[in-house]
DRENDREN-935835 format. One record per residue: x, y, z of N, C-alpha, C, O in turn. Coordinates in steps of 0.05 Angstrom, whole numbers, plus 5000, padded with zeros to 4 digits. Example, Ala and Ser with C-alpha at 12.3 -4.5 7.8 and 13.67 -1.06 7.14 Angstrom:
<pts>
[[5264; 4886; 5156]; [5246; 4910; 5156]; [5264; 4934; 5156]; [5285; 4934; 5169]]
[[5257; 4955; 5142]; [5273; 4979; 5143]; [5258; 5001; 5157]; [5268; 5023; 5161]]
</pts>
This chain:
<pts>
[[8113; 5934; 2632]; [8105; 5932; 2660]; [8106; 5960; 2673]; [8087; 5969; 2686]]
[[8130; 5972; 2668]; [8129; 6009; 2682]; [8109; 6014; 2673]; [8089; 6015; 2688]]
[[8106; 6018; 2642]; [8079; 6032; 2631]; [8052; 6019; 2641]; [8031; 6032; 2641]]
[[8054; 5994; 2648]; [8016; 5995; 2658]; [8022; 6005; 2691]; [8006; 6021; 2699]]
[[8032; 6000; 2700]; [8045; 6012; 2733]; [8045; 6040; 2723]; [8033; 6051; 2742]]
[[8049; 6055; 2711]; [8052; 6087; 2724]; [8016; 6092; 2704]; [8007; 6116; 2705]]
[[8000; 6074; 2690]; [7980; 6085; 2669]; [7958; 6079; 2713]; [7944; 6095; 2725]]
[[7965; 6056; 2719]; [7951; 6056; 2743]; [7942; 6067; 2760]; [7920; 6070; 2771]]
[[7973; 6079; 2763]; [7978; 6092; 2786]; [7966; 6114; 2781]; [7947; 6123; 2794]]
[[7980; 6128; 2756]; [7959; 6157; 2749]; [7926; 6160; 2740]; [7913; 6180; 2734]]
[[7913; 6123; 2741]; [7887; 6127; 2751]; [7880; 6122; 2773]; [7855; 6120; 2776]]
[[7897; 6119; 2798]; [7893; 6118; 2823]; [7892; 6143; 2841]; [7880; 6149; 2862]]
[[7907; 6154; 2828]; [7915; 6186; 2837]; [7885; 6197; 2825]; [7865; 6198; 2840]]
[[7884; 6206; 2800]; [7864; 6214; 2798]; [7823; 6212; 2805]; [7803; 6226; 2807]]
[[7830; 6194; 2807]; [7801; 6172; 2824]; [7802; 6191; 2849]; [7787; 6210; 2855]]
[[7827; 6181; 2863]; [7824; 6197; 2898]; [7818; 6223; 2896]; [7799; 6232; 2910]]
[[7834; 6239; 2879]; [7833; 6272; 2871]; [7798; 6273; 2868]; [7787; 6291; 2881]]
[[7784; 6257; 2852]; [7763; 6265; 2839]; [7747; 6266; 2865]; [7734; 6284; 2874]]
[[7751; 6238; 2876]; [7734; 6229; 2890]; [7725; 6246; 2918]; [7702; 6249; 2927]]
[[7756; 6259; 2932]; [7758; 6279; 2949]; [7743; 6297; 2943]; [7721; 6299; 2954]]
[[7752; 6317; 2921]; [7740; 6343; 2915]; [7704; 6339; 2909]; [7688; 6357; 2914]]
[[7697; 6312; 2899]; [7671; 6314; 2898]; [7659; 6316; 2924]; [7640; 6331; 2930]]
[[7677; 6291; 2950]; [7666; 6288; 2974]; [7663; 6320; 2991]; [7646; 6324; 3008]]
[[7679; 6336; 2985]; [7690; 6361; 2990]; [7665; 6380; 2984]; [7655; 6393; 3002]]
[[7652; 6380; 2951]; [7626; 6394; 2938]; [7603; 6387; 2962]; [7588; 6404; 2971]]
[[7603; 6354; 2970]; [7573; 6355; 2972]; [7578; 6366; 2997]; [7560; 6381; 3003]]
[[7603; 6364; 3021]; [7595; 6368; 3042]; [7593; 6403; 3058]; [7588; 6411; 3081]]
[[7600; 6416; 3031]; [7605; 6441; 3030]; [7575; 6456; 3034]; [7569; 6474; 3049]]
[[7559; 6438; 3013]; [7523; 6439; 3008]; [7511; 6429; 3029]; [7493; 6441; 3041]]
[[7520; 6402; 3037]; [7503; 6391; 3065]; [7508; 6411; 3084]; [7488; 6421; 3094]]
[[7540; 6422; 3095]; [7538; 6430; 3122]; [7535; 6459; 3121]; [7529; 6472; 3141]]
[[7539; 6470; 3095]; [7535; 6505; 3099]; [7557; 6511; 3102]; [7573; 6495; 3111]]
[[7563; 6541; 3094]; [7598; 6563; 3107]; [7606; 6550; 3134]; [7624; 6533; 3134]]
[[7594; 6557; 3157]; [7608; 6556; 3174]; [7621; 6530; 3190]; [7641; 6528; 3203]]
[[7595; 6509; 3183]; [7604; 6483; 3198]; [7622; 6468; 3175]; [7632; 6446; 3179]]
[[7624; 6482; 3146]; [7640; 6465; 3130]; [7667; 6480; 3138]; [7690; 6470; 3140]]
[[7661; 6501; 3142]; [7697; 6517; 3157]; [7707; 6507; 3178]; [7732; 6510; 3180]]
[[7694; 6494; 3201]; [7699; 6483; 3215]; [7707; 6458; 3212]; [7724; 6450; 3228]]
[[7698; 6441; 3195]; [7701; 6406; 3186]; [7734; 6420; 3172]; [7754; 6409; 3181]]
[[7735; 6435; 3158]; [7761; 6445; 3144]; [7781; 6452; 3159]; [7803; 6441; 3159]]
[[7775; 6473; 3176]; [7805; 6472; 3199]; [7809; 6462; 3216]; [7829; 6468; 3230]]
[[7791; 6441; 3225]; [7789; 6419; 3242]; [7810; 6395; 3222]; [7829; 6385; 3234]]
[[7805; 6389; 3201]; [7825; 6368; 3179]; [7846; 6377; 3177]; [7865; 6360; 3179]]
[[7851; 6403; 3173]; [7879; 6416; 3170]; [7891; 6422; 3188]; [7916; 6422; 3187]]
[[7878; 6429; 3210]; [7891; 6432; 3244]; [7908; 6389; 3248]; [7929; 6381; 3257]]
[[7885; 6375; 3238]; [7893; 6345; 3251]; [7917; 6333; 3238]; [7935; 6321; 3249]]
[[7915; 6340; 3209]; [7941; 6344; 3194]; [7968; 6352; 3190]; [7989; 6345; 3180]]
[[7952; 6377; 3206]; [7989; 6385; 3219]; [7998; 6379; 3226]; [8022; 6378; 3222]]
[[7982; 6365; 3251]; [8001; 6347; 3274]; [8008; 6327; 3266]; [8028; 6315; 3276]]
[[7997; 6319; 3248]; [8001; 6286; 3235]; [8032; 6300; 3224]; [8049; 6288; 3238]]
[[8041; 6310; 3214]; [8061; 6310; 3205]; [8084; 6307; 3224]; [8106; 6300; 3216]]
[[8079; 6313; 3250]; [8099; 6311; 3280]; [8096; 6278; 3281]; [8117; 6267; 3287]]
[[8073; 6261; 3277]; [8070; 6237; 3286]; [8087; 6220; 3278]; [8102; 6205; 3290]]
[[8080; 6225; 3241]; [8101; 6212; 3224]; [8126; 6216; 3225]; [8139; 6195; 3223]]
[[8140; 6239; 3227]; [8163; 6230; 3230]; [8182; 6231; 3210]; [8205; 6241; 3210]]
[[8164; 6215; 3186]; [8190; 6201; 3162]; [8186; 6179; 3172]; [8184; 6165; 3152]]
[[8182; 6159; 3197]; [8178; 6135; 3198]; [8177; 6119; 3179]; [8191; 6099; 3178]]
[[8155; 6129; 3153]; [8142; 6098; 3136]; [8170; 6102; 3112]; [8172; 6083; 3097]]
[[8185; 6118; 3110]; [8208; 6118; 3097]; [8228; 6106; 3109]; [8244; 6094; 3094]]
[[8234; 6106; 3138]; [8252; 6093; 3147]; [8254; 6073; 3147]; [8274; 6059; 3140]]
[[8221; 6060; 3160]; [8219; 6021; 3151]; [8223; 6014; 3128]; [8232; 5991; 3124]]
[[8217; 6035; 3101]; [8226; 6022; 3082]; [8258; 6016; 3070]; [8268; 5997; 3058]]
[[8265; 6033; 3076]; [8298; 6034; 3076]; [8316; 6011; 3093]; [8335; 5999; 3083]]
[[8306; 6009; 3121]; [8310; 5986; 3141]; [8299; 5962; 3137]; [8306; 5942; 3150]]
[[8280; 5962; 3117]; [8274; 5926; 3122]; [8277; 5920; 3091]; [8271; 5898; 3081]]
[[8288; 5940; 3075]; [8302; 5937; 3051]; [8332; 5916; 3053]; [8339; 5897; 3039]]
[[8346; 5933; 3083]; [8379; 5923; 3089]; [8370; 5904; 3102]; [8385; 5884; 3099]]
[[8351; 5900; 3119]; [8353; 5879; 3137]; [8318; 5874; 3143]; [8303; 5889; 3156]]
[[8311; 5843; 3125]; [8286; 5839; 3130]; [8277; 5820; 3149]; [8254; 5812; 3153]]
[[8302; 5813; 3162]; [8294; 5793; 3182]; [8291; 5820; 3212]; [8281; 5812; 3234]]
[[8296; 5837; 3211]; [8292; 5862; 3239]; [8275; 5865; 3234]; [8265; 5871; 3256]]
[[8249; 5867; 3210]; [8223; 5876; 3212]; [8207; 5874; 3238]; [8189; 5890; 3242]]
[[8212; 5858; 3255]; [8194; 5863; 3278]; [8194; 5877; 3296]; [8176; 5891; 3305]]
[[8227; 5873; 3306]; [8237; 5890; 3314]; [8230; 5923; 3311]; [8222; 5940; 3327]]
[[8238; 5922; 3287]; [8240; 5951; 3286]; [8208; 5958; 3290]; [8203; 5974; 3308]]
[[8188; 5949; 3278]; [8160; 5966; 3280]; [8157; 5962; 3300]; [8140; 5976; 3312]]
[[8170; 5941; 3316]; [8150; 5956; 3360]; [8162; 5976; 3361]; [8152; 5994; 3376]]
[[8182; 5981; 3351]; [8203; 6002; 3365]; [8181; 6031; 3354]; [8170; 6048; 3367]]
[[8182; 6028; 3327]; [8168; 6054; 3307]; [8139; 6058; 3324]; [8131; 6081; 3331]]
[[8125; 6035; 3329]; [8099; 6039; 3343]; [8102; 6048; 3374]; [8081; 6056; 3384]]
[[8127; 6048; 3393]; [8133; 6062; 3424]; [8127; 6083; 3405]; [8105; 6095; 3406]]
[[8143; 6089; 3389]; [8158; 6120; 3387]; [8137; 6138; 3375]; [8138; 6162; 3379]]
[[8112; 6126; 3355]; [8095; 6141; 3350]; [8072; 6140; 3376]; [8054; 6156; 3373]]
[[8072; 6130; 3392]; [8050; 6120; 3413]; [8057; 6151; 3436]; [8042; 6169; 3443]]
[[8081; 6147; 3442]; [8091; 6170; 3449]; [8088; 6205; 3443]; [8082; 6223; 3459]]
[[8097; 6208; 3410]; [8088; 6224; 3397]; [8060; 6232; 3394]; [8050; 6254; 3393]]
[[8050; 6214; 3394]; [8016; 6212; 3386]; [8004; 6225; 3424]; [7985; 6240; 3428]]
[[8016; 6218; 3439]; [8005; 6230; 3469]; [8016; 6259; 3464]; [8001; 6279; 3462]]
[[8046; 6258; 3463]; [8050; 6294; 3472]; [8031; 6309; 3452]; [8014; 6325; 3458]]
[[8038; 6301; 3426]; [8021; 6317; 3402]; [7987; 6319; 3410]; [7977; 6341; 3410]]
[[7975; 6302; 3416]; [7942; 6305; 3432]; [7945; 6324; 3455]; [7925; 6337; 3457]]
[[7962; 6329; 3472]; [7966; 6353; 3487]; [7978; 6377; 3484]; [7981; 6394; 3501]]
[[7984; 6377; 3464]; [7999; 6394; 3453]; [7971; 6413; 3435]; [7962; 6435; 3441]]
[[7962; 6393; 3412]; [7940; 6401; 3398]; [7919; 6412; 3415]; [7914; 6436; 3412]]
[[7898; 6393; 3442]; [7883; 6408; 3458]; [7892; 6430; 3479]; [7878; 6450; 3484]]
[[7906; 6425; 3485]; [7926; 6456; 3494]; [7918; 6483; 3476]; [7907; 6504; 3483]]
[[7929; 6474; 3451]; [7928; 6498; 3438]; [7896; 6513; 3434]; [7887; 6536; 3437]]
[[7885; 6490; 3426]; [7854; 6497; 3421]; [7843; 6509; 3439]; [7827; 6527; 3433]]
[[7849; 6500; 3471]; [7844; 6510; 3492]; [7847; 6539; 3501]; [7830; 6554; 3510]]
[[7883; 6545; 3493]; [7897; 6577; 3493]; [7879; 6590; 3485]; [7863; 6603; 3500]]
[[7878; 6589; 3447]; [7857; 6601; 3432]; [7831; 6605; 3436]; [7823; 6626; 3427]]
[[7814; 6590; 3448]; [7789; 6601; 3461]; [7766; 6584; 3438]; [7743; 6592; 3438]]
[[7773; 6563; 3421]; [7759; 6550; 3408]; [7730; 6546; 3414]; [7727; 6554; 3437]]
[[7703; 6535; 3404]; [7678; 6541; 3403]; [7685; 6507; 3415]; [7703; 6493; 3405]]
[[7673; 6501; 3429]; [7655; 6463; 3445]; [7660; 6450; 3416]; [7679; 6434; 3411]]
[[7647; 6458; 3403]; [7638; 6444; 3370]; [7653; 6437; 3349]; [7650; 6419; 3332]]
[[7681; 6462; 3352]; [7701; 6458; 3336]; [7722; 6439; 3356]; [7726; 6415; 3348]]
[[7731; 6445; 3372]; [7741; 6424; 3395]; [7725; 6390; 3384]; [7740; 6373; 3373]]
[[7709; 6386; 3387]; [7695; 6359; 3387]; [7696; 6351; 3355]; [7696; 6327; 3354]]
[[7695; 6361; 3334]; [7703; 6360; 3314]; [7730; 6357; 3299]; [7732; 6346; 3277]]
[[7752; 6369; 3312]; [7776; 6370; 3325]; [7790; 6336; 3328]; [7803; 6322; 3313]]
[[7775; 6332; 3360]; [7781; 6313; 3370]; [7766; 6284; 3353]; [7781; 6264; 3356]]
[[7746; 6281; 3340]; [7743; 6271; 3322]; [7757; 6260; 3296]; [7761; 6235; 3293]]
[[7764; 6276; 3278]; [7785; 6281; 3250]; [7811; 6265; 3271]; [7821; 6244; 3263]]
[[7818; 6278; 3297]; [7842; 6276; 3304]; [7851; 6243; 3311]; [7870; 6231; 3303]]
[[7825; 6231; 3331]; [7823; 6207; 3327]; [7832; 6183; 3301]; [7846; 6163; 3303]]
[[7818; 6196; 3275]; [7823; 6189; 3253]; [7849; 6192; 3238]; [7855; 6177; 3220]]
[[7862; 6210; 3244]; [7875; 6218; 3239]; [7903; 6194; 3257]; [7926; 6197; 3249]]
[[7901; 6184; 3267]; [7924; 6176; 3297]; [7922; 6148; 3283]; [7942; 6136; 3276]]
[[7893; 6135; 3279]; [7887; 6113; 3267]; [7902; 6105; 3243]; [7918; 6087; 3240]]
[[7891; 6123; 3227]; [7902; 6126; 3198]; [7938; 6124; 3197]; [7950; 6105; 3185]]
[[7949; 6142; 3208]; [7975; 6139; 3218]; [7989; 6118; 3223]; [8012; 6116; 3214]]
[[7973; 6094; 3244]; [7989; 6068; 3251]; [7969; 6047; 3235]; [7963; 6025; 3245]]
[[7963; 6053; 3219]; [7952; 6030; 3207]; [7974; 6005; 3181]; [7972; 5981; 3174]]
[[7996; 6033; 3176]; [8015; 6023; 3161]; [8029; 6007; 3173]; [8040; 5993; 3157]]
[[8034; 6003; 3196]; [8054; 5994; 3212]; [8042; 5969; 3220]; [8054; 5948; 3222]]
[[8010; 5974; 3226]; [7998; 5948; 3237]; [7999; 5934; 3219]; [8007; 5912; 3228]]
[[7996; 5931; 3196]; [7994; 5919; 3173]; [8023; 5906; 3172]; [8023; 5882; 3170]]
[[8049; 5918; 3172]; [8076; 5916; 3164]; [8074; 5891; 3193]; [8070; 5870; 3180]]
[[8074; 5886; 3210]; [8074; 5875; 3228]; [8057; 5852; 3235]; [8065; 5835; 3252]]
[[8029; 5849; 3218]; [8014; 5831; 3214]; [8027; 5818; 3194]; [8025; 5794; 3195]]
[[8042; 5828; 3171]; [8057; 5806; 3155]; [8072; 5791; 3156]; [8077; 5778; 3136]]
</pts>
């Protein structure tokens, strides 16, 4: 059972790897140097912040509804205030900065875009943990 679980998993990993870096090739060709530089530190700018959003959160629910699975509800309203919160200062925090720096309309709106996705992506684990 480990062995078909980790033969999986290391074709799940690899699939995404492939599948990224190819999605990565074509859009490098579709958008050209500069708007693909921009799609690039626009992902890695939305990324960063994602790491303020999380927290460690999706480690903590797991640890907490390990000891106690009847608090599961509990605890994810609580995790979803606390990222809902995070998720505001961090959006002003992020357009602030872009703002300081003197950013192009284009990279801003591309920015705010990824960043969207990025906020989504974030509480989707939780919605899910909570719909169960």
């Amino acid at each position: 059972m480990i062995v078909k679980n980790t033969f999986y998993s290391t074709i799940n990993a690899f699939l995404r790897f492939s599948s990224t870096a190819l999605l990565y090739i074509i859009l490098a060709r579709a958008l050209g140097v500069e708007e693909f530089g921009r799609f690039a530190f626009a992902l890695s700018f939305s990324g960063t912040f994602l790491t303020f959003i999380d927290y460690g959160f999706n480690l903590l629910v797991v640890k907490e509804v390990s000891q106690n699975p009847e608090k599961i509800s509990d605890l994810v309203k609580s995790i979803i205030n606390a990222k809902i919160l995070l998720s505001l200062f961090f959006t002003l925090i992020l357009f602030l900065t872009l703002k300081i720096l003197n950013y192009p309309k284009e990279t801003v709106i591309i920015v705010a875009i990824l960043w969207l996705s990025v906020i989504f992506y974030s509480f989707g684990f939780f919605f899910n943990l909570e719909a169960a």
